[in-house]
C-alpha positions in Angstrom: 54.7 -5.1 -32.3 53.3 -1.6 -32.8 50.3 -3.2 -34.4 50.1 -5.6 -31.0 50.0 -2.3 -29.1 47.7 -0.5 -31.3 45.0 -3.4 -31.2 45.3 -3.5 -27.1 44.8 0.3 -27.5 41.4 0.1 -29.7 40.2 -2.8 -27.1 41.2 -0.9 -23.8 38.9 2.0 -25.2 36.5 -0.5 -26.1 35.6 -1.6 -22.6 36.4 1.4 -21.1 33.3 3.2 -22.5 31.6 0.1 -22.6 31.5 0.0 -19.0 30.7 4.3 -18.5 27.4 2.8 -20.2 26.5 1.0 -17.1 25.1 -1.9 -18.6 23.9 -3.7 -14.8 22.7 0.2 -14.3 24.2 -0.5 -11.1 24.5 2.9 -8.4 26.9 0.9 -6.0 28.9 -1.9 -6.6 26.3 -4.2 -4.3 23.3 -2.2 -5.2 20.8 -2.9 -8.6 18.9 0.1 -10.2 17.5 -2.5 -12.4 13.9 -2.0 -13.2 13.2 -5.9 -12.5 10.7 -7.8 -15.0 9.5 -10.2 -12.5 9.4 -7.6 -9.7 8.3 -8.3 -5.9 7.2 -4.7 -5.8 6.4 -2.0 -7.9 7.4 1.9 -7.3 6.7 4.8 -9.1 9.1 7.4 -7.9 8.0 11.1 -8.1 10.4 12.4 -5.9 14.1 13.9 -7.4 16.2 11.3 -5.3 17.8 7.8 -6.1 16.3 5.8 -3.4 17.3 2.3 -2.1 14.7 0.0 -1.2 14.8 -2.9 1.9 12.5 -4.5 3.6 11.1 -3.9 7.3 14.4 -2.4 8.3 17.8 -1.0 7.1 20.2 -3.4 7.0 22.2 -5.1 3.8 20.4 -8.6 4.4 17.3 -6.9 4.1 18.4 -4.9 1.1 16.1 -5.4 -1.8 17.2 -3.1 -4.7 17.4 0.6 -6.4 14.8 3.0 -7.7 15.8 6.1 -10.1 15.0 9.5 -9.6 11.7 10.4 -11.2 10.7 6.7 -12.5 7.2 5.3 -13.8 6.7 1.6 -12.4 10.0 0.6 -12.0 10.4 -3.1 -10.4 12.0 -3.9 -7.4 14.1 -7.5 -6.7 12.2 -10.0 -6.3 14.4 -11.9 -3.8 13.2 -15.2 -2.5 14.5 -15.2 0.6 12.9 -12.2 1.7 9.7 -12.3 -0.7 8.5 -16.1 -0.5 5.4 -15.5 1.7 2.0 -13.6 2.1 2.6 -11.2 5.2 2.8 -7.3 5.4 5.7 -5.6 4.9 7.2 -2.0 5.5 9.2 -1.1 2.8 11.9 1.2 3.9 13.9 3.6 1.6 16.9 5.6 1.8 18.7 7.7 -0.1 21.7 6.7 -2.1 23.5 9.6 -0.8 22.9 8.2 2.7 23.8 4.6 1.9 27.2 5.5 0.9 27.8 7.8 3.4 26.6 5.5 6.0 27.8 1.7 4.1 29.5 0.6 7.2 26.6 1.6 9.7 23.5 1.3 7.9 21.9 2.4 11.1 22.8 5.9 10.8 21.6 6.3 7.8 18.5 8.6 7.8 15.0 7.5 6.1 13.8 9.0 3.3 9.8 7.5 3.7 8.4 3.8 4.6 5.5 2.2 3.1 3.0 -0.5 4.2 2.8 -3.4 1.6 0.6 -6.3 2.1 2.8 -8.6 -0.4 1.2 -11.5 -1.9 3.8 -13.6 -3.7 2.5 -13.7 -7.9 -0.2 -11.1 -7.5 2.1 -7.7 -8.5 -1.3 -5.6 -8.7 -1.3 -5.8 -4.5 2.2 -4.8 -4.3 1.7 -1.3 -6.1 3.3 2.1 -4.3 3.8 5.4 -5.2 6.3 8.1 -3.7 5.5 11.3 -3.5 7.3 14.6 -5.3 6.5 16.6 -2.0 9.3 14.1 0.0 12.8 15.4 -0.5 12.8 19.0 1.9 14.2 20.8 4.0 10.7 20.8 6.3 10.2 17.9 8.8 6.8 16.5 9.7 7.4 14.0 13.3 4.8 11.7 14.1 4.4 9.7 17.1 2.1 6.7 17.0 1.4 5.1 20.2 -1.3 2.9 18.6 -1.0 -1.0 17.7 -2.3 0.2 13.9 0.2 1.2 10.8 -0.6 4.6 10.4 -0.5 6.1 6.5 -0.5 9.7 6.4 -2.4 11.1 3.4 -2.4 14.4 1.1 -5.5 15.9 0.6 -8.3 12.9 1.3 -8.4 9.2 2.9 -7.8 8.0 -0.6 -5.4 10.3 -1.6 -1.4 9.7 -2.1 0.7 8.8 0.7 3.6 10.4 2.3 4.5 7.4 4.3 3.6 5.2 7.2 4.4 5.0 10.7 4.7 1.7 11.9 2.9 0.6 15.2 4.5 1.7 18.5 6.9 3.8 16.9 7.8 7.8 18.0 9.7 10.3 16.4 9.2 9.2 12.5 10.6 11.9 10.2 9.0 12.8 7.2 11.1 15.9 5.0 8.8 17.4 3.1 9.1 20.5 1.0 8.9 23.9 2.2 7.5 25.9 2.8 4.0 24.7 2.5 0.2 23.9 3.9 -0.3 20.1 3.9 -3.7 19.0 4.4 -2.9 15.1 5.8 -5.0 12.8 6.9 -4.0 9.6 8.6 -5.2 6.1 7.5 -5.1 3.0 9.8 -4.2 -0.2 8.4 -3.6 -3.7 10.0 -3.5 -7.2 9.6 -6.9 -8.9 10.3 -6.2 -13.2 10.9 -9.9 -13.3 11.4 -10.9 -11.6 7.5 -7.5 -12.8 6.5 -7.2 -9.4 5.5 -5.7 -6.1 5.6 -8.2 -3.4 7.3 -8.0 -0.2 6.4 -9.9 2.1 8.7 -10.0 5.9 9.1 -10.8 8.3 12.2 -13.9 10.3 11.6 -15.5 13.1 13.6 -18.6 12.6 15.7 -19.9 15.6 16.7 -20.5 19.2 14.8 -20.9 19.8 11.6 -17.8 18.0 10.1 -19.8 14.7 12.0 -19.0 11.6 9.9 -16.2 13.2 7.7 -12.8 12.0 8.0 -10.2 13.5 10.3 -7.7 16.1 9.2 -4.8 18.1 10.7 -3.0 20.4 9.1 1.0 21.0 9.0 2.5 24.4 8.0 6.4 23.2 7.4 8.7 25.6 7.1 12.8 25.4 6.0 14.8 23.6 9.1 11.6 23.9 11.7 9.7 20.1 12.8 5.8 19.9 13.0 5.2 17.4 15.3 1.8 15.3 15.5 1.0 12.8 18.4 -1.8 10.1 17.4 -2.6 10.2 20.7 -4.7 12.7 20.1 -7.1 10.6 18.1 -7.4 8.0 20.9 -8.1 10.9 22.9 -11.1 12.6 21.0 -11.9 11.0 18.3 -13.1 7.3 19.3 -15.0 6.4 15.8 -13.1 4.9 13.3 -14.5 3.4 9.8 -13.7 1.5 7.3 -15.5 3.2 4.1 -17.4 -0.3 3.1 -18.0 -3.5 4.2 -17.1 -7.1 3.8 -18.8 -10.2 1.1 -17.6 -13.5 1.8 -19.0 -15.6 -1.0 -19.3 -19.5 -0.4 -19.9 -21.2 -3.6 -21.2 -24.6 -2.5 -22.0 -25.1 -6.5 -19.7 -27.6 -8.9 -18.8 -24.4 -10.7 -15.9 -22.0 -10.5 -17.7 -18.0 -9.8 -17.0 -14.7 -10.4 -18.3 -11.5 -8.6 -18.9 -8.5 -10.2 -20.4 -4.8 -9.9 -22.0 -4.4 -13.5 -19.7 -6.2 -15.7 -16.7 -5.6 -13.3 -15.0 -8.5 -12.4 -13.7 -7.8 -8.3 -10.6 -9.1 -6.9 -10.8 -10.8 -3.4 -8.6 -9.5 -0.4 -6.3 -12.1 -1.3 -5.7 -11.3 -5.1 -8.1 -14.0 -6.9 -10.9 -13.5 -9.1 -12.4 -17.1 -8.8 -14.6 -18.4 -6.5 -14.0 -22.3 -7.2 -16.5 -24.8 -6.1 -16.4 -25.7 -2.2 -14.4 -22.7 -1.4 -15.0 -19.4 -0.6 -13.7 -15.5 -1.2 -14.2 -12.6 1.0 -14.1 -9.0 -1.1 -14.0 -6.1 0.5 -16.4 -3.5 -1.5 -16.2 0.1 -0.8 -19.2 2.3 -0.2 -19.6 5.7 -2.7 -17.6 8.8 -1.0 -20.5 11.6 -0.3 -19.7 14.7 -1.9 -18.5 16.1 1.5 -15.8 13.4 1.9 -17.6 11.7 4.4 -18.3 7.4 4.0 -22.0 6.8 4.0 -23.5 4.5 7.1 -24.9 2.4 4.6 -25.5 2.1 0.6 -28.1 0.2 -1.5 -26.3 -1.6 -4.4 -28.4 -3.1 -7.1 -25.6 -4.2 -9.9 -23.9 -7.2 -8.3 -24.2 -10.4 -10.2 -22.6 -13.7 -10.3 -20.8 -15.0 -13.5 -20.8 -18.6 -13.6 -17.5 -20.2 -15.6 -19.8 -21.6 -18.2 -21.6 -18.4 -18.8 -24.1 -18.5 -16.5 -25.4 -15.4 -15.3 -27.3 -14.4 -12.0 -28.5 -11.0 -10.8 -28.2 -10.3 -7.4 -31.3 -8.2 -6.0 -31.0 -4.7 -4.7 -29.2 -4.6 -1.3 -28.7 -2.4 1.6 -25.3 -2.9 2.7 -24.1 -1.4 6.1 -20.5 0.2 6.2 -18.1 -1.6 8.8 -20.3 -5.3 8.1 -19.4 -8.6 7.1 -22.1 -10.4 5.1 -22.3 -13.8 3.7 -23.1 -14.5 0.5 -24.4 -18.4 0.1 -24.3 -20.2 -3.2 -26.0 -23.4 -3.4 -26.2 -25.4 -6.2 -25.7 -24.6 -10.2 -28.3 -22.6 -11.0 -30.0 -20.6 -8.0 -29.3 -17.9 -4.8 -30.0 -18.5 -1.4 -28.5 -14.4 -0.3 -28.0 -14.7 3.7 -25.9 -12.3 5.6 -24.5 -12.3 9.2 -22.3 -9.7 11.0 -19.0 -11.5 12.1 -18.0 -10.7 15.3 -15.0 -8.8 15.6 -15.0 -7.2 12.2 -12.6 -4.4 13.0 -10.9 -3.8 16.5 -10.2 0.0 17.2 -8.5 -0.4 20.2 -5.0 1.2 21.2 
């Protein structure tokens, strides 16, 4: 009997630090921190907080999974019945700390940051965000956006890493940042485009002065428990140009052979993900012009290392072009061997209205 009791003993202990290890890495009971091998998004996390991931809003059917404090390309769930489709997405996150507090009313649960995601089911490279260290404070940045754009807000350049996004229509986003500090921001449009079938990103730009043609900037001084606030109203206001920072290539490839585009021996990935242009189909790439050295897009650029990679090895160079930012051009491909290059501006390229 004692050696019955002993045995149970030895296995008790067994499973008890068996399960201290975690093994489903699991925060909540109904919440994975699983980093996801076949992810439906992928999230570096700078900041020092667990965050929960869901999609569009915060509720648990839209609950998608954990990401650790301070983790390099960690996968989120890939659930198919919310990721079975090409559409765009706001990925919303939370703290953990405010999921449990707020389990039973996920609507009071305050948001950490959102993020725009064009998802595009098998193609993880499109699905790529990063959140930012300077998230987490005690500072609050409000933004209103009264526009029918998503609006990212930048750090230090149009390209440069995002805080969040504001989603079309809304008022009173909260972004904590960390205090105090000078943030140099600048907000990014983006928006779904059924005509490109494609997500346009545009940015406001000044057109008058001697910053004329560089992008727009504000600047936020947060301090501990004070709110910056920022309307985008202003834009629509003052600032009535708007570009995109390149231009648009559809390629039709009336040939019997599959195509790639490239920029020197750089293959380019179409809006949609692919890297083929198959026969009797086309592809439309969106190429981005060179950044000036004072941050400003130019109007146009003349690009001479574009060539066309046949599947069988088959190589064509296409002649030096002057390509107009904010343009759609054609690109015709007749046949196996030769290049008829016509362009056209497509009407309604980008639509800037409010």
């Amino acid at each position: 009997m004692k050696k019955e009791f002993y045995l149970l003993l030895v296995f008790s202990l067994f499973f008890s630090l068996n399960s201290c290890n975690d093994p489903d890495n699991k925060g909540n009971d109904d919440v994975s921190f699983n980093n996801f091998s076949s992810p439906s998004v992928i999230v570096t996390n700078n900041s020092d907080k667990k965050l929960i991931a869901f999609k569009n809003s915060v509720t648990q059917d839209n609950l998608i999974s954990g990401v650790p404090a301070n983790s390099l390309l960690h996968g989120l769930k890939k659930d198919l019945e919310l990721f079975n489709k090409v559409e765009v997405i706001v990925l919303v996150f939370i703290t953990e700390d405010e999921y449990k507090k707020n389990k039973s009313d996920l609507a009071l649960a305050d948001i950490f940051t959102k993020y725009f995601v064009y998802y595009i089911p098998d193609n993880i490279d499109f699905s790529q965000i990063t959140v930012s260290d300077k998230l987490g404070g005690d500072g609050i940045l409000k933004i209103n956006n009264p526009t029918q754009w998503y609006i990212e807000i930048r750090m230090n350049g149009y390209s440069g890493e995002a805080l969040g996004c504001v989603s079309p229509g809304e008022t009173g986003m909260e972004l904590h940042l960390k205090a105090p500090g000078i943030y140099t921001l600048y907000p990014v449009f983006k928006r779904y485009n059924s005509f490109l079938e494609a997500v346009v990103t545009v940015y406001p730009r000044y057109n008058t002065g001697n910053l004329m043609g560089t992008p727009y900037l504000f600047i936020a001084e947060i301090f501990s428990g004070k709110t910056f606030i920022f309307d985008m109203s202003l834009i629509a206001a003052n600032l009535p140009s708007f570009s995109s920072g390149g231009f648009y290539l559809n390629v039709v490839n009336n040939s019997s052979t599959a195509v790639l585009l490239r920029r020197g021996n750089n293959v380019l990935s179409a809006s949609g993900g692919s890297i083929y242009i198959n026969p009797s189909s086309s592809n439309r790439f969106f190429i981005n012009l060179t950044e000036l050295p004072d941050g400003a897009s130019p109007l146009e650029e003349t690009i001479s290392d574009f060539n066309l990679l046949f599947i069988h090895g088959f190589n064509i160079a296409i002649n030096p072009y002057t390509f107009q930012s904010d343009f759609s051009y054609t690109l015709q491909i007749n046949g196996n061997n030769t290049l008829d290059f016509n362009y056209k501006i497509d009407s309604g390229l980008i639509d800037n209205s409010f």
